[in-house]
VOBA-1610 file (N, C-alpha, C; in pm, whole numbers, padded with zeros to 5 digits, always signed):
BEGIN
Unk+00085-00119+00000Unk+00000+00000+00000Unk+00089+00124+00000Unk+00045+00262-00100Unk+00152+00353-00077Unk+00083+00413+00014Unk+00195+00514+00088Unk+00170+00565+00186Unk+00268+00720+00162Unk+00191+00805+00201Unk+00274+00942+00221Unk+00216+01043+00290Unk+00293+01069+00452Unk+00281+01096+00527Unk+00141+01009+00639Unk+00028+01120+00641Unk-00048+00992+00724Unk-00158+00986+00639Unk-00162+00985+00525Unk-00257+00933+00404Unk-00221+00815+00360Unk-00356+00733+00282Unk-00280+00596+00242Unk-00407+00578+00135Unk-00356+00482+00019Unk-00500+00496-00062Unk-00606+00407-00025Unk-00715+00464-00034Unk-00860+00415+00030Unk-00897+00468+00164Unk-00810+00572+00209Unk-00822+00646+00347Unk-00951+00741+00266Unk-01036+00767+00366Unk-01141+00866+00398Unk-01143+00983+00431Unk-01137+01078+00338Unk-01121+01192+00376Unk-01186+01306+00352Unk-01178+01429+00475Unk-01265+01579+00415Unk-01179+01638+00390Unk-01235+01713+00233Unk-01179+01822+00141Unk-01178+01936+00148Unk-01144+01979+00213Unk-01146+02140+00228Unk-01096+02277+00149Unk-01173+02304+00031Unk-01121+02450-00033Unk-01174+02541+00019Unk-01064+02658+00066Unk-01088+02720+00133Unk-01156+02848+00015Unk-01210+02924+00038Unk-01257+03026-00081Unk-01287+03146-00046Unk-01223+03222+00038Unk-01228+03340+00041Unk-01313+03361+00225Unk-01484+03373+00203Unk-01565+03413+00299Unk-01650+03259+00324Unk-01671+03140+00255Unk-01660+03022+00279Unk-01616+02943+00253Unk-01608+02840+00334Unk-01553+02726+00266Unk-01623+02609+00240Unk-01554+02537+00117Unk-01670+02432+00032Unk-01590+02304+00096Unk-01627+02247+00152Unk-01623+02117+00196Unk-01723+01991+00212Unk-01654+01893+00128Unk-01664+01771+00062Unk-01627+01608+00134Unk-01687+01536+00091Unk-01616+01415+00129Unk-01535+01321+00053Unk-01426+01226+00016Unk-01377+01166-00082Unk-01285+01058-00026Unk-01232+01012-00141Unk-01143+00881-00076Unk-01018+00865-00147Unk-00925+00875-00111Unk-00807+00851-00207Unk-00782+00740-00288Unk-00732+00753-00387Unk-00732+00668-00524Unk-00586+00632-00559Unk-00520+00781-00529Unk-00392+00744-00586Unk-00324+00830-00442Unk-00172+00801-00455Unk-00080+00900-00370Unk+00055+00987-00449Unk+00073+00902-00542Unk+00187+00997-00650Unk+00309+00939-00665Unk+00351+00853-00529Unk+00484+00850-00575Unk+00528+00857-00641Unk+00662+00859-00668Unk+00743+00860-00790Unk+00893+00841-00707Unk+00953+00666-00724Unk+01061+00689-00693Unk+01168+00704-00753Unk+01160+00776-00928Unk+01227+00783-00973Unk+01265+00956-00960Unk+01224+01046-00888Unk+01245+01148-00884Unk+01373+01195-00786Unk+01443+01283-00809Unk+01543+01322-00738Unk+01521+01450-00656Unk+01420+01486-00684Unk+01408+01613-00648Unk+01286+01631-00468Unk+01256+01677-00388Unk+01203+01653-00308Unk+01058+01696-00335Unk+00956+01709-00366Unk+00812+01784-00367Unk+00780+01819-00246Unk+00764+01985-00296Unk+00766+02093-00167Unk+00623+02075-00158Unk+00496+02050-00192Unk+00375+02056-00218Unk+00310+01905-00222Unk+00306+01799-00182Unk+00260+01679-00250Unk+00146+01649-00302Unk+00109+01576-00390Unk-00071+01617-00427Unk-00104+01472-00456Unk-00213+01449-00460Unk-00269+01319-00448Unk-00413+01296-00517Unk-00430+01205-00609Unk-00603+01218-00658Unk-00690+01176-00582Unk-00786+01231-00552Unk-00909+01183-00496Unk-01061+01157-00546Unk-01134+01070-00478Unk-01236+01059-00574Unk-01353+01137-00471Unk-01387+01264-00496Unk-01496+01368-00458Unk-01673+01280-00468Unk-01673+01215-00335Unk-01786+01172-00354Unk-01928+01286-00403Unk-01911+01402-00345Unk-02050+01524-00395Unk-02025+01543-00524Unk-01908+01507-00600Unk-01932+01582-00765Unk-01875+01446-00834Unk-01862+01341-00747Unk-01859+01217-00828Unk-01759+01241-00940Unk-01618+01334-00919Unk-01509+01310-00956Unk-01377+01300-00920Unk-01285+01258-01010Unk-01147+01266-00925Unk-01086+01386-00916Unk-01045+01451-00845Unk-00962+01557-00807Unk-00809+01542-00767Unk-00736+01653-00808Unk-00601+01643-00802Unk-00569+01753-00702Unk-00541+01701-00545Unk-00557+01784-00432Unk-00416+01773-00390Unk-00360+01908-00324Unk-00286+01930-00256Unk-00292+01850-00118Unk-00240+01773-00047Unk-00212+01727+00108Unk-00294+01806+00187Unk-00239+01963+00196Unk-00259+02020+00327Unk-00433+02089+00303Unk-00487+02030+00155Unk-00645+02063+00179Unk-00702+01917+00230Unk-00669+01875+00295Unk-00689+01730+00321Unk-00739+01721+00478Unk-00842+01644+00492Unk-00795+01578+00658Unk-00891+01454+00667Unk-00819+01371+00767Unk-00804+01276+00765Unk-00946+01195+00825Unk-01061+01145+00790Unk-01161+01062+00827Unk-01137+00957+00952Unk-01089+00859+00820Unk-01072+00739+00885Unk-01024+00653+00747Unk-00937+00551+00829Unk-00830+00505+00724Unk-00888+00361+00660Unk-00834+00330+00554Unk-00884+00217+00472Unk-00846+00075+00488Unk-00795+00074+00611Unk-00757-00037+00613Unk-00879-00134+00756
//
Protein backbone atom coordinates (compact mmCIF):
# COMPACT_ATOMS: atom_id res chain seq x y z
CA UNK A 1 0.00 0.00 0.00
CA UNK A 2 1.52 3.53 -0.77
CA UNK A 3 1.70 5.65 1.86
CA UNK A 4 2.74 9.42 2.21
CA UNK A 5 2.81 10.96 5.27
CA UNK A 6 -0.48 9.92 7.24
CA UNK A 7 -2.57 9.33 4.04
CA UNK A 8 -2.80 5.96 2.42
CA UNK A 9 -5.00 4.96 -0.62
CA UNK A 10 -8.60 4.15 0.30
CA UNK A 11 -8.22 6.46 3.47
CA UNK A 12 -11.41 8.66 3.98
CA UNK A 13 -11.21 11.92 3.76
CA UNK A 14 -12.65 15.79 4.15
CA UNK A 15 -11.79 18.22 1.41
CA UNK A 16 -11.46 21.40 2.28
CA UNK A 17 -11.21 24.50 -0.33
CA UNK A 18 -10.88 27.20 1.33
CA UNK A 19 -12.57 30.26 -0.81
CA UNK A 20 -12.28 33.40 0.41
CA UNK A 21 -15.65 34.13 2.99
CA UNK A 22 -16.60 30.22 2.79
CA UNK A 23 -15.53 27.26 2.66
CA UNK A 24 -16.70 24.32 0.32
CA UNK A 25 -16.23 21.17 1.96
CA UNK A 26 -16.64 17.71 0.62
CA UNK A 27 -16.16 14.15 1.29
CA UNK A 28 -13.77 11.66 -0.82
CA UNK A 29 -11.43 8.81 -0.76
CA UNK A 30 -8.07 8.51 -2.07
CA UNK A 31 -7.32 6.68 -5.24
CA UNK A 32 -3.92 7.44 -5.86
CA UNK A 33 -0.80 9.00 -3.70
CA UNK A 34 1.87 9.97 -6.50
CA UNK A 35 4.84 8.50 -5.75
CA UNK A 36 7.43 8.60 -7.90
CA UNK A 37 10.61 6.89 -6.93
CA UNK A 38 12.27 7.83 -9.73
CA UNK A 39 12.45 11.48 -8.84
CA UNK A 40 15.43 13.22 -7.38
CA UNK A 41 14.08 16.13 -6.48
CA UNK A 42 12.03 16.53 -3.08
CA UNK A 43 8.12 17.84 -3.67
CA UNK A 44 7.66 20.93 -1.67
CA UNK A 45 3.75 20.56 -2.18
CA UNK A 46 2.60 16.79 -2.50
CA UNK A 47 -0.71 16.17 -4.27
CA UNK A 48 -2.69 13.19 -4.48
CA UNK A 49 -6.03 12.18 -6.58
CA UNK A 50 -9.09 11.83 -4.96
CA UNK A 51 -12.36 10.59 -5.74
CA UNK A 52 -14.96 13.68 -4.58
CA UNK A 53 -17.86 11.72 -3.54
CA UNK A 54 -20.50 15.24 -3.95
CA UNK A 55 -19.32 15.82 -7.65
CA UNK A 56 -18.59 12.17 -8.28
CA UNK A 57 -15.09 13.10 -9.56
CA UNK A 58 -11.47 12.66 -9.25
CA UNK A 59 -9.62 15.57 -8.07
CA UNK A 60 -6.01 16.43 -8.02
CA UNK A 61 -5.57 17.84 -4.32
CA UNK A 62 -2.86 19.30 -2.56
CA UNK A 63 -2.12 17.27 1.08
CA UNK A 64 -2.59 20.20 3.27
CA UNK A 65 -6.45 20.63 1.79
CA UNK A 66 -6.89 17.30 3.21
CA UNK A 67 -7.95 15.78 6.58
CA UNK A 68 -8.04 12.76 7.65
CA UNK A 69 -11.61 10.62 8.27
CA UNK A 70 -10.72 7.39 8.85
CA UNK A 71 -8.30 5.05 7.24
CA UNK A 72 -8.84 2.17 4.72
CA UNK A 73 -7.57 -0.37 6.13
Amino acid sequence: MEKNSNFAVGDLVTIKHDRWMQADVATGIIIDIGLRGAEKQTIMFPACSVFNIKTSQIDRLYLYNLELLSTGQ
